[in-house]
N, C-alpha and C positions, 0 to 999 in steps of 0.2 A: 665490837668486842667490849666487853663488860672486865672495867676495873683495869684496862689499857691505858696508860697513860704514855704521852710524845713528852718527851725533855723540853720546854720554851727555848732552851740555850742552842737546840740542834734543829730549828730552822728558822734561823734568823735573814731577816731578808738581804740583809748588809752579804750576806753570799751568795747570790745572785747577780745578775747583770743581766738587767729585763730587756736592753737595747742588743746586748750583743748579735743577735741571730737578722736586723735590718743592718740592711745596705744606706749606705751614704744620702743616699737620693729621699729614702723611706724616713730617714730621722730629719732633713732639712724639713721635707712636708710634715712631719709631727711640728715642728717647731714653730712653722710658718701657720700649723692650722693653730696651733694654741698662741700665738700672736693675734692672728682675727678673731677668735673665741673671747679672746681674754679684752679688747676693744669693743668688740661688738656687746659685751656683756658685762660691765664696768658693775654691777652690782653683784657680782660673782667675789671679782675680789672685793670690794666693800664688804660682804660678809666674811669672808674669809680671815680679812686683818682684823675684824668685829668679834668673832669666835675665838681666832685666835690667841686677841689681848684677854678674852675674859677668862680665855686657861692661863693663861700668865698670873692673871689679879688673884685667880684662885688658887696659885703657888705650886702650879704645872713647871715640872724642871726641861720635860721633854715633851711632844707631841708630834703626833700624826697626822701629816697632811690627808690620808683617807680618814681619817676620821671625822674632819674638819668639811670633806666634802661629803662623807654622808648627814653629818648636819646641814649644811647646802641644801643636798637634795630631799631631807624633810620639812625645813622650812618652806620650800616653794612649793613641796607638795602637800604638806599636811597644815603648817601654821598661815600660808598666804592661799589668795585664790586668784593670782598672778600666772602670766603666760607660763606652759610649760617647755622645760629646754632639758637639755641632756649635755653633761659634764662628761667628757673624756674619761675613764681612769686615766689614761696617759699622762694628763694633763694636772696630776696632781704632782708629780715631782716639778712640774714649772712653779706652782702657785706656792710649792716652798722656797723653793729656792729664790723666787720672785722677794716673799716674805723677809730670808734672810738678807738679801741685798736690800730693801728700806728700812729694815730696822734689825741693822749689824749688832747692836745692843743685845739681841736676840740671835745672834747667829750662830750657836746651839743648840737651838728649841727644838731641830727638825733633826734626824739624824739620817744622813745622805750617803750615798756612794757614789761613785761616779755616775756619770750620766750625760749624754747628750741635753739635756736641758742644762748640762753646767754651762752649755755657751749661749745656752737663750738669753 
């Protein structure tokens, strides 16, 4: 539709609760696959806290853990010619929250709602 515009203020993600509809069993295994993910793949988060300080440097108040990992995934695919992997979406609310807990100094960068990955 031409000249349609959606209000930003009315879908905001903060109202959602992307876990709700798994069962107990289905969020341990998200948690435990993004624990081996996240070991087995130790340059995942090195970029991660790599991107994420140079939005900081650059006078970022808030940011996007998706954002962060579609940067992820054009570095490995477009700027290196390193093995190919595949990132979770899921696995993005870990690698904030991960973020916020080593560097508390920044533990508003990410704006969160609850989550099963709060107890990762």
């Amino acid at each position: 539709m031409s000249g349609s515009h959606i209000k930003s203020d009315s879908m905001r993600i903060e109202d959602y609760d992307l876990f709700s509809h798994m069962d107990g069993g289905t969020l341990k295994s998200m948690t435990l696959d993004f624990q081996d993910f996240d070991r087995e793949n130790p340059k995942v988060w090195e970029m991660f806290c790599r991107f994420a300080h140079e939005a900081i440097a650059s006078g970022r108040k808030v940011l996007s853990a998706s954002l962060i990992v579609e940067r992820i995934r054009w570095e490995v695919f477009v700027v290196t010619s390193g093995d190919d992997f595949k990132i979770n979406n899921n696995f993005r609310a870990f690698y904030a929250r991960k973020f916020m807990r080593e560097y508390p100094v920044h533990g508003e960068m990410f704006r969160t709602r609850k989550s099963e990955a709060d107890a990762a």
